[in-house]
Phi, psi and omega in degrees: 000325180257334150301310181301353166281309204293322215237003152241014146309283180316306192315294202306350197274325180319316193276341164308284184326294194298340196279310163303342178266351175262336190234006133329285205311335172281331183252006146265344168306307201283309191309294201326316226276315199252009185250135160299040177267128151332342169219167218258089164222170186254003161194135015277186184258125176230332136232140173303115188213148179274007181294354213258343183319307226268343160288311221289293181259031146280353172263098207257009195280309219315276239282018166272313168309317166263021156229032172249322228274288174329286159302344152268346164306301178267003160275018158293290192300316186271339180261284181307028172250308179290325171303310166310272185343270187324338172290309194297304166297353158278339164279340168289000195215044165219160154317153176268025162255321169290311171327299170287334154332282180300328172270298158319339162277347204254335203266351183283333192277007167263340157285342197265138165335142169256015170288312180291317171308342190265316167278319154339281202295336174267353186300287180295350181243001107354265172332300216265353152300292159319331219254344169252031158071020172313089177327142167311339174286002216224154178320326203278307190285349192289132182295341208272306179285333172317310188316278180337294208303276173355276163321326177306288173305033140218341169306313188301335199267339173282325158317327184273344182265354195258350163306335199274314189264340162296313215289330189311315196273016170252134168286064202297358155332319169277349186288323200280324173275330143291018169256293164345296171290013177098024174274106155352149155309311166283353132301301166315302205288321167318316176230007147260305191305297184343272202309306190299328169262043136309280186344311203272313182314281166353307204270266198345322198284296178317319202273320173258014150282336193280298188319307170319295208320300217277335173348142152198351203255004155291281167335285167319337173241333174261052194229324199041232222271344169308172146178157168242206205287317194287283170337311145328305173317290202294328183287005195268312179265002146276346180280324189162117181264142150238225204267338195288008170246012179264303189315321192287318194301330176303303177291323168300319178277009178262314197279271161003274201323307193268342158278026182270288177317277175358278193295334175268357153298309220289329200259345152316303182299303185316298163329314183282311167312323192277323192283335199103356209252030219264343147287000171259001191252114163339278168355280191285301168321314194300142173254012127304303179293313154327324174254321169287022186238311196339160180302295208279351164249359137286337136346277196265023118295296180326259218309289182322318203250016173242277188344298172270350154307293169328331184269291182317324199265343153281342150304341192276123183246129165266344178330295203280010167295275200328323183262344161269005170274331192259307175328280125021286177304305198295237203343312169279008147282286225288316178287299180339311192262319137000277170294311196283341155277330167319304203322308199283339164321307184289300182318320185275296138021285182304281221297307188304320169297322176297315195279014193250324153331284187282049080286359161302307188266351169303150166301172111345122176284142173286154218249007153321092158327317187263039161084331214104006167293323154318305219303324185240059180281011179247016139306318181285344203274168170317175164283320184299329199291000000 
């Protein structure tokens, strides 16, 4: 009885930790993100305000970066999804002595640093500017194609691996038997492999969309005199952080959310469609309940209820807080600067009584440039004299 006490004690304080070490940092972003203080902290607290969004996207180094980001995402995303796929099925149709072979060469640009991969990609496609007689204006010096070209060779190894975990689970018996019956290859490929990699297909397109985005130590160098959102980001917080980079944490964990609901409609609905069971289901039965659950209308609601949160929170003026807080700073500098001139008022005084003392009690100064080392030299001469 008391180790079992003992021992969901223990679970709950573990879990307790780790859920706060994981989801700290996020609900303190999201505080920051609403106090009108300058710099992003939670106490003291001083007033609420939706302005730093409106800093967020008002920033035009960001929002120039997230949309270079967008674009190298999906032309990532459109050349390394087909590379993978291609990587994947070659790897699936060789011996397992060329396989391994062949799979440590693909796997490799992912092992390698992406400071060198970053310097690599303007080293060569440099060259191969020059070596065809290429203006600095030309495809080969452009950051947006450095970037792709960079980013390609080792993203593309995450897309061939996650085909490489479908494909163990394809049968090719069936590929084999649409040949047998007169199916073109590209046929075959079309309507068993297709379909049977969407799934795979899907995930891959995400992991290297996700993977471009977020990309930097690649980035940062084929990117050149450009930039895109991480680079922006990072040069934004070496330079001086504010509350506007707790708001973008806000809108990435709004989007996260709701596409998390989405998908937990979406993987519901499915479910309930495969087993059958959707006229026994309290839910599914209701032909009301039955359409609000759907994926694309927990969409619009989700969207429907940040729409109007977005409008009230851009109605909400914080302006007469905000400015009694800065009144509220001025009068406490001014008593600050106040007291510290008494202070320094009083010190001079003290000092000046002290010199007025010790000159009461001093000897006379000598009218000597040397102090008086001279002054009594006829204490000093001989006697005869």
């Amino acid at each position: 009885m008391n180790k079992g006490t003992g021992g969901g004690f223990f679970a709950a304080a573990y879990s307790l930790l780790f859920y706060t070490f994981l989801f700290g940092p996020l609900i303190i972003m999201v505080i920051t993100a609403f106090n009108s203080s300058s710099f992003p902290r939670i106490t003291p607290w001083e007033c609420f305000t939706t302005d730093w969004f409106s800093v967020l996207i008002n920033n035009d180094r960001l929002m120039e970066g997230l949309g270079n980001s967008v674009i190298i995402g999906i032309g990532v995303m459109f050349i390394g999804v087909p590379l993978g796929l291609a990587g994947a099925l070659a790897l699936s149709e060789l011996g397992p002595k060329l396989r391994a072979t062949l799979y440590t060469v693909l796997i490799v640009p992912i092992l390698i640093p992406g400071v060198v991969l970053g310097i690599s990609t303007i080293v060569f496609w440099g060259a191969m500017g020059r070596g065809v007689g290429a203006g600095y204006d030309s495809l080969f010096f452009n950051g947006m194609f450095l970037t792709m070209a960079g980013q390609v060779t080792f993203i593309s190894a995450y897309a061939m691996l996650v085909f490489i975990a479908r494909l163990q689970r394809f049968d090719p018996t069936l590929t084999e038997a649409a040949l047998d019956l007169g199916a073109t290859p590209g046929q075959a490929f079309r309507k068993i492999m297709l379909p049977f990699l969407s799934p795979a297909i899907g995930s891959a397109a995400f992991l290297t969309l996700l993977a471009s985005f977020e990309n930097y130590n690649t980035t940062v160098f084929t990117i050149l005199s450009g930039n895109t959102f991480t680079t922006a980001l990072a040069s934004k917080v070496r330079l001086g952080t504010d509350p506007s980079l707790s708001a973008l944490a806000v809108i990435i964990i709004g989007i996260t959310l709701v596409g998390a609901m989405v998908h937990e409609a979406h993987t519901r609905r499915a479910e309930v469609i495969r087993t059958g069971t959707a006229s026994r289901s309290r839910i599914y039965g209701n032909p009301v309940l039955k359409v609000l659950v759907h994926p694309a209308a927990v969409l619009m609601i989700l969207l429907a209820a940040i729409g109007y949160t977005v409008y009230q929170g851009a109605q909400y003026d914080s302006s007469v807080c905000t400015q009694g807080i800065l009144d509220e700073k001025l009068e406490r500098q001014r008593i600050l600067r106040e007291e510290q001139r008494k202070k320094i008022e009083a010190q001079r005084k003290a000092q000046e009584a002290e010199g007025g003392a010790a000159e009461t009690f001093s000897k006379p100064k000598s009218p000597s440039a040397f102090g008086g080392a001279f002054g009594n030299s006829g204490a000093l001469a001989p006697a005869g004299d």
